[in-house]
C-alpha positions in Angstrom: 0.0 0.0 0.0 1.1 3.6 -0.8 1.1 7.0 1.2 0.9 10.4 -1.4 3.5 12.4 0.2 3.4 16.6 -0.7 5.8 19.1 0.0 4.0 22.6 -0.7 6.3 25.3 -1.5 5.1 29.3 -2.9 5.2 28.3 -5.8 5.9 24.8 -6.5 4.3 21.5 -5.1 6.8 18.2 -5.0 5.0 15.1 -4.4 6.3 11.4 -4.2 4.1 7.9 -4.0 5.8 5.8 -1.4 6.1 2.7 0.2 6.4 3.5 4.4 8.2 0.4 5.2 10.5 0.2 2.1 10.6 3.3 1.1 10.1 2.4 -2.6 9.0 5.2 -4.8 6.1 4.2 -7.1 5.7 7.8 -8.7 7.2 11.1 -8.1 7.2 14.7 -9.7 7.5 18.8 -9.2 4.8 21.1 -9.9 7.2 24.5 -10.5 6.1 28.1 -11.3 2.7 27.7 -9.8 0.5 30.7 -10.2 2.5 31.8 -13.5 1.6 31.4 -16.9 5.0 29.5 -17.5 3.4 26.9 -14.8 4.0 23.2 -15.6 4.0 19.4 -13.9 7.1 17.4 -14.4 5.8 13.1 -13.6 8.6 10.6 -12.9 7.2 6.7 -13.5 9.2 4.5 -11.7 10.2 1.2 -13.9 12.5 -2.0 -12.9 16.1 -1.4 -13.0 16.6 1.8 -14.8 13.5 1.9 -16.5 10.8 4.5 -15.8 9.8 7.0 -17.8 9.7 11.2 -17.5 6.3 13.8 -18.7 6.2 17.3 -18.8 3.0 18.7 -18.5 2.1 22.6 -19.0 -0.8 23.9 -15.9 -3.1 26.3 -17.3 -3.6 28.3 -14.7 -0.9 26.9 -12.7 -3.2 26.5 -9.1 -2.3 24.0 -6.5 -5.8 22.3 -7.5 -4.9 21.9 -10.9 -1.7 20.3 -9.9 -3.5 17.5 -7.9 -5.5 16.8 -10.7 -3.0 15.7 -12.8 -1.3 13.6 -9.9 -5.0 12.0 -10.0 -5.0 11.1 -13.0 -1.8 9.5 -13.4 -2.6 7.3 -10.5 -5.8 6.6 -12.4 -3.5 5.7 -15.3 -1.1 3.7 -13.4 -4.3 1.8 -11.1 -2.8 3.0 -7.6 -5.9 5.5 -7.3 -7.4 2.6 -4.8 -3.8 1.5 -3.4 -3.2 4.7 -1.9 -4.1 4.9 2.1 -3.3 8.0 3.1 -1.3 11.9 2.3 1.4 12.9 4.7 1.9 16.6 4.0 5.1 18.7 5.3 4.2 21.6 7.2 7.3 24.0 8.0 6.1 26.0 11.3 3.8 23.9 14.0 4.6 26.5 16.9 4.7 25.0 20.3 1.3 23.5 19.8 2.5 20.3 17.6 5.6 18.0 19.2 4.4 14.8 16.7 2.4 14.3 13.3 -1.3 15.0 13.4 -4.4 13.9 11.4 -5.5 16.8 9.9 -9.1 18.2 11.2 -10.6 21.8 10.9 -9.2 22.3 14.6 -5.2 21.4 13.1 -5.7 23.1 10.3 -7.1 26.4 12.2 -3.8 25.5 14.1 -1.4 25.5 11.4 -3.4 29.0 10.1 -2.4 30.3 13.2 1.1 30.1 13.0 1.2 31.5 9.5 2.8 35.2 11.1 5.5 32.7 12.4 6.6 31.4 8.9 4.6 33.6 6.3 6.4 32.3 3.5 6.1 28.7 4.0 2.4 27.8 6.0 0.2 29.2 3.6 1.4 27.3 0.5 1.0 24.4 3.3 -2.1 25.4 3.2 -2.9 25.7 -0.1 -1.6 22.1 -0.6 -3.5 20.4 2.2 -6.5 22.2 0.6 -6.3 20.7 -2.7 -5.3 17.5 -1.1 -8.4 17.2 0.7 -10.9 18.6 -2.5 -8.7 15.5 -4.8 -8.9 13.0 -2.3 -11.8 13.6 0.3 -12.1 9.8 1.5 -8.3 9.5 2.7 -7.2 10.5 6.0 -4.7 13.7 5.6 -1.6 14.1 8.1 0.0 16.7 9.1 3.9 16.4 9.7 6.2 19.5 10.6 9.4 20.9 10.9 9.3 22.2 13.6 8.0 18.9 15.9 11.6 17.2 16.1 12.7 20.3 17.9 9.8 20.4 20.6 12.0 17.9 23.0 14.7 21.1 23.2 15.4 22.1 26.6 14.3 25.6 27.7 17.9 26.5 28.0 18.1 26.2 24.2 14.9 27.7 23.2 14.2 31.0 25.5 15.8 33.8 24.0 16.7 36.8 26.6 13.7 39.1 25.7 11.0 40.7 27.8 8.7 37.5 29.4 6.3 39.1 27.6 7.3 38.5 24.1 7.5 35.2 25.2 3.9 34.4 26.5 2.0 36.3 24.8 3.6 36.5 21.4 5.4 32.7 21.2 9.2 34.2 20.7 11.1 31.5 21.2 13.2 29.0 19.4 11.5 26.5 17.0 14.1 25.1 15.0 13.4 23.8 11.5 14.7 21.1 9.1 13.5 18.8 11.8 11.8 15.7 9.3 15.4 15.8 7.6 17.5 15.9 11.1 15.5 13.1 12.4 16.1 10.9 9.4 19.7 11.2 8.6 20.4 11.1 12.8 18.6 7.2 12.2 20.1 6.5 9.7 23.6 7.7 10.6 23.1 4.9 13.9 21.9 1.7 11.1 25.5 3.5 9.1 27.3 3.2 12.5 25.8 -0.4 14.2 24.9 1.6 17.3 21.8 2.5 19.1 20.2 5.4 18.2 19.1 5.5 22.0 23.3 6.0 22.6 24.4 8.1 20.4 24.8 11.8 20.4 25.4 13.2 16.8 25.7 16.4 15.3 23.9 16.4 12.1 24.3 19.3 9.3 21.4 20.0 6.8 23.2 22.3 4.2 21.1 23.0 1.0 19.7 26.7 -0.2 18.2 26.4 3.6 21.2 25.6 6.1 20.7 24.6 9.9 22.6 22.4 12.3 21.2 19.8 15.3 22.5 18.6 18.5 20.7 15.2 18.7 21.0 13.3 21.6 19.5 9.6 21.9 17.1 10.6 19.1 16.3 13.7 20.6 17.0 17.2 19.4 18.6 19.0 22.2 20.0 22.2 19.9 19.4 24.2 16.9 20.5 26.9 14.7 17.3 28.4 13.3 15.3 29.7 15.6 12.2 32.2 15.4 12.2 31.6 12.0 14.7 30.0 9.4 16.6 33.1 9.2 18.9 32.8 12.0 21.8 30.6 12.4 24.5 29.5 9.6 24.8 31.1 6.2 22.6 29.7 3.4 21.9 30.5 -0.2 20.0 33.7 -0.2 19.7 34.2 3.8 22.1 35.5 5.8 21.8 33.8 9.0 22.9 35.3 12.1 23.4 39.2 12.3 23.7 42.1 15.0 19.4 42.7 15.7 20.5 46.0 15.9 21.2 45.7 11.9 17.3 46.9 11.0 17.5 50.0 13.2 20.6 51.2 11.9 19.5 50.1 8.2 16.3 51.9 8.7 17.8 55.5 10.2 20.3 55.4 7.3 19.1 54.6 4.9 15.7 54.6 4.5 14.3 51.0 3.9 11.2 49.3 6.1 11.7 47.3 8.2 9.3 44.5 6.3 12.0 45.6 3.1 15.5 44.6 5.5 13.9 41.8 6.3 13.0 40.7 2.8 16.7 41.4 1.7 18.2 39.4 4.6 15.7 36.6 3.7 16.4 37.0 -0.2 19.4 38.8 -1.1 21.9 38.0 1.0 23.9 34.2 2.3 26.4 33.3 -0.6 24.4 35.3 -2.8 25.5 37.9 -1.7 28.9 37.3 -0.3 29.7 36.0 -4.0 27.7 38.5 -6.2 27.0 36.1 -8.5 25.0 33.2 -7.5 23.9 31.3 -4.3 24.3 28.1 -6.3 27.4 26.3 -4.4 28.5 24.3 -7.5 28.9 27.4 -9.2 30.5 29.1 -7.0 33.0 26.8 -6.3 33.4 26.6 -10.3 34.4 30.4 -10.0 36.5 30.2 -7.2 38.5 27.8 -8.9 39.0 30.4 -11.3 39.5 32.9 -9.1 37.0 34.8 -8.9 37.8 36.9 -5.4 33.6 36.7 -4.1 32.9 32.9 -5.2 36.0 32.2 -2.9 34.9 34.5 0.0 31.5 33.1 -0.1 32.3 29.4 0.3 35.6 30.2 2.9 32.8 32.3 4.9 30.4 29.5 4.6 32.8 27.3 5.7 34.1 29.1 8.6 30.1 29.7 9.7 29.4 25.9 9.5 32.4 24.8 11.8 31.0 27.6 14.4 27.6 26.3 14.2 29.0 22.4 14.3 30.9 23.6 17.4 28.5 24.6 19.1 26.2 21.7 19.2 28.9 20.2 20.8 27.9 22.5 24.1 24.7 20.9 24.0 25.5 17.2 23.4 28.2 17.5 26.2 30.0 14.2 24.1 30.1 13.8 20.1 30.0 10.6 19.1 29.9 11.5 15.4 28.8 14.3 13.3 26.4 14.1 9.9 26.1 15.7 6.4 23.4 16.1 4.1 21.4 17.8 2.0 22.2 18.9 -1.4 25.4 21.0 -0.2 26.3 18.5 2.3 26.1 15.7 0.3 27.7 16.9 -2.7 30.5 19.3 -1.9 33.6 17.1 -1.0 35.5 20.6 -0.9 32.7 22.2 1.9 33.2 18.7 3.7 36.7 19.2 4.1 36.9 22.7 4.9 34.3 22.4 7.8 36.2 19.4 9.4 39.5 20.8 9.2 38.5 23.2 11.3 37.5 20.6 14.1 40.3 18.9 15.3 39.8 19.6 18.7 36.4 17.4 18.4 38.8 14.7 17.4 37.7 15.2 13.4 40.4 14.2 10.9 39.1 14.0 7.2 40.1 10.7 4.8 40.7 12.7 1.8 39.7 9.6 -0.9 37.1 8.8 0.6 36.0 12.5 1.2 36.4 13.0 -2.7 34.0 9.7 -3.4 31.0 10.7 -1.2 29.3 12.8 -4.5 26.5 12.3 -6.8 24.2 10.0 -3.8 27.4 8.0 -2.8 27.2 8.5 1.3 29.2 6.9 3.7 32.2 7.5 6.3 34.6 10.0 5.4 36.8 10.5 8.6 39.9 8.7 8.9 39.7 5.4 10.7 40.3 5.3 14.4 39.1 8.6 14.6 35.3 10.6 15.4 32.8 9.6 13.1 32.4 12.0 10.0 29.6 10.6 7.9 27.7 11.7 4.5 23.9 10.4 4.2 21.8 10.7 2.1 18.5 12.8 3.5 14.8 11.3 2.2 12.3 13.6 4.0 9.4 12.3 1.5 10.2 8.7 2.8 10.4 10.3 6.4 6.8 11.8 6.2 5.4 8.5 4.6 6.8 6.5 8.0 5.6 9.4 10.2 2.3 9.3 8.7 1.4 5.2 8.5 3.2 5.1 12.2 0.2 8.0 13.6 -2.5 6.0 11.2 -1.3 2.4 12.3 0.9 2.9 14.7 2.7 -0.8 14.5 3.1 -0.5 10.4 6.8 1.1 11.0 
C-alpha cells in the first residue's frame, strides 16, 4: 500500500508515491512556477532497474488544484488510485502546539493557520496544498507532519531567548528550530550507518542546502538548533544571511531609508552566498568560479565554511559528548570541498578528514569520510518524502513502522 507524500512550496508543489516500510518510490514529480503562466508538472514513473519514464505537463492556470488533478490522473492511469491509504503533508512551522504528526481536522488546520505570522512564507502554500489535497482525495485521511516537531523535546535552556517574558507568553518568541523531518532521518540513519543505538548516540547532524541549519541530537532527541524564530537565524545559506547584529534593522532603517518589512525581505532573499559572491547562491557554481579565481565565489564558500564549523561547534555544548557528526542535504552531500573545509577546522572534536574517501561521497554515494580510528564523520543521504510516509502510516497504524 502507498502514502501520497506533498511538500508545498510558494510556488511549487513536490509530491512522491511511497512505500512506508520500504521506502520504494512508485511515482514522483514537481509542480514549478505555480500561479504563472509559464506553470508546468514534471511526472517521474518509476520502472525496474533503470526503467521509468519522465512527462512534462504545461498547468493552465498553474493553481495548487490543478496540480493535484493531474497527480490524480496518473494514479488513475497507473491503477494506484485505490492502493493509496493515506497523504502525509510537510508543514514548515507547528509552533509550540504540535511536538508529533497530526491527522488533519478543521481544529489542526485552524492551528497551522495560526502560525502562519511565524513562517509567512512557508504555512500558507501548506495550506494551499492540504487544501487541494483534501478537495482531490476527500475519502483519505490527511496528516500533518512538521518541521518544527523534532525540535519540541529542546530544553528551555536552548529555546528561551533573553527578551522581555512578555514577548514570550503572549507572542510565542522563542526558538522553534526547523529542518526537523530531515534531522531526524539522517540522525537514524547515521546509527543503522554506524551499528549503534540510536538510543546511545549523540550526533551532530548538518542539513546544508539553499536552507542551512545544524542539530544537537541526543538519543534521538533534538537538544539544539541553529534556526530559531524563523529560518533566518543561524548559519549562512543561499540567499539568507543567517545570524546578524538585531540591531542591523535599526541602523539600516535610520540610514538609509528601507522598512523594516523591506531589510527583512533582503536578509531573507538577497543575502547568504548570494551575496557574499555577487553572482550566485548556487554552491556548484561558485565553487566553479573560485577555482577560477573569482575573489567573491572564494569569500563566499571560505565564509560558509568558517560559519558551518561555528555552528558544528556549538552543538557540541549541547551534546556534552560527540560521538559523530552528519552531512546532508544537497550541499552537504555533494561538496567534497565544503566537507573538508568544515572538518579541518574541528580537530579539537577529534575530526580528521580521509581525503579519498572524502572525494568519493558525491552524486548519492554516502558513507564514512573521517579517517579510521578517529570521530565519526559521515555523508547520508536525507529522504524527508520517505520520512513523512513513516511518520504518517506510524500516527495512522501505529505498529506499520
Amino acid at each position: 500500500m502507498w502514502t501520497l507524500v506533498l511538500n508545498s512550496g510558494s510556488s511549487s508543489l513536490k509530491f512522491a508515491v511511497l512505500d512506508p516500510a520500504s521506502g520504494e518510490t512508485r511515482l514522483s514529480g514537481l509542480a514549478e512556477r505555480l500561479g504563472a503562466e509559464a506553470a508546468s508538472m514534471r511526472l517521474d514513473v518509476a520502472g525496474p532497474g533503470e526503467g521509468g519514464r519522465r512527462q512534462t505537463h504545461a498547468l493552465n492556470g498553474g493553481s495548487y488544484a490543478e496540480a493535484m488533478r493531474l497527480v490524480l490522473a496518473e494514479l488513475e492511469t497507473l491503477g494506484l488510485r485505490s492502493e493509496v491509504r493515506a497523504v502525509g503533508h510537510r508543514v514548515v512551522h507547528g509552533g509550540s502546539r504540535f511536538s508529533a504528526p497530526a491527522t488533519i481536522t478543521p481544529e489542526v488546520l485552524g492551528a497551522i493557520r495560526d502560525c502562519v505570522p511565524l513562517a509567512p512564507l512557508h504555512n500558507p502554500a501548506n495550506i494551499a496544498g492540504i487544501e487541494a489535497a483534501m478537495n482531490a482525495f476527500p475519502e483519505l485521511p490527511q496528516v500533518a507532519v512538521f518541521d518544527t516537531a523534532f525540535h519540541q523535546t529542546l530544553p528551555e535552556v536552548a529555546y528561551r531567548y533573553a527578551v522581555p517574558e512578555a514577548w514570550f507568553t503572549q507572542h510565542g518568541v522563542r526558538r522553534y528550530g526547523f529542518h526537523g523531518i530531515s534531522h531526524s532521518f539522517v540522525a537514524g540513519e547515521a546509527a543503522r550507518m554506524l551499528g549503534r543505538p540510536l538510543s546511545g548516540l549523540n550526533l551532530i547532524t548538518a542539513h546544508l542546502g539553499n536552507g542551512c541549519s545544524v542539530c544537537a541530537v541526543a538519543g534521538g532527541r533534538s537538544v539544539g538548533t541553529s534556526m530559531g524564530l524563523t529560518p533566518l537565524e543561524g548559519l549562512v545559506m543561499g540567499t539568507r544571511s543567517g545570524d546578524v547584529d538585531p540591531g542591523l534593522h535599526d541602523y539600516l532603517a535610520r540610514v538609509s531609508g528601507l522598512t523594516l518589512t523591506q531589510i527583512t525581505a533582503a536578509l531573507n532573499r538577497e543575502s547568504g552566498l548570494l551575496a557574499l559572491s555577487g553572482l550566485t547562491n548556487d554552491m556548484r557554481e561558485l565553487e566553479e568560479a573560485a577555482a577560477r579565481g573569482h575573489v567573491g565565489a572564494r569569500l563566499a564558500v571560505e565564509i560558509f565554511a568558517y560559519r558551518l564549523a561555528q555552528g558544528m561547534a556549538s552543538m557540541a555544548v549541547a551534546l556534552g559528548r560527540v560521538d559523530g557528526v552528519v552531512f546532508t542535504g544537497g550541499i552537504g552531500e555533494n561538496s567534497a570541498s565544503v566537507r573538508a573545509a568544515t572538518l579541518a577546522r574541528l580537530p579539537f572534536l577529534g575530526l580528521e578528514l580521509d581525503v579519498a574517501a572524502n572525494a568519493a561521497a558525491v552524486h548519492g554515494q554516502g558513507g564514512s569520510i573521517g579517517a579510521p580510528d578517529r570521530l565519526p564523520a559521515l555523508v547520508v543521504n536525507t529522504n524527508e518524502e520517505w520520512m513523512i510516509a513513516r511518520e504518517t502510516a506510524g500516527l495512522l497504524t501505529p505498529t506499520a513502522q
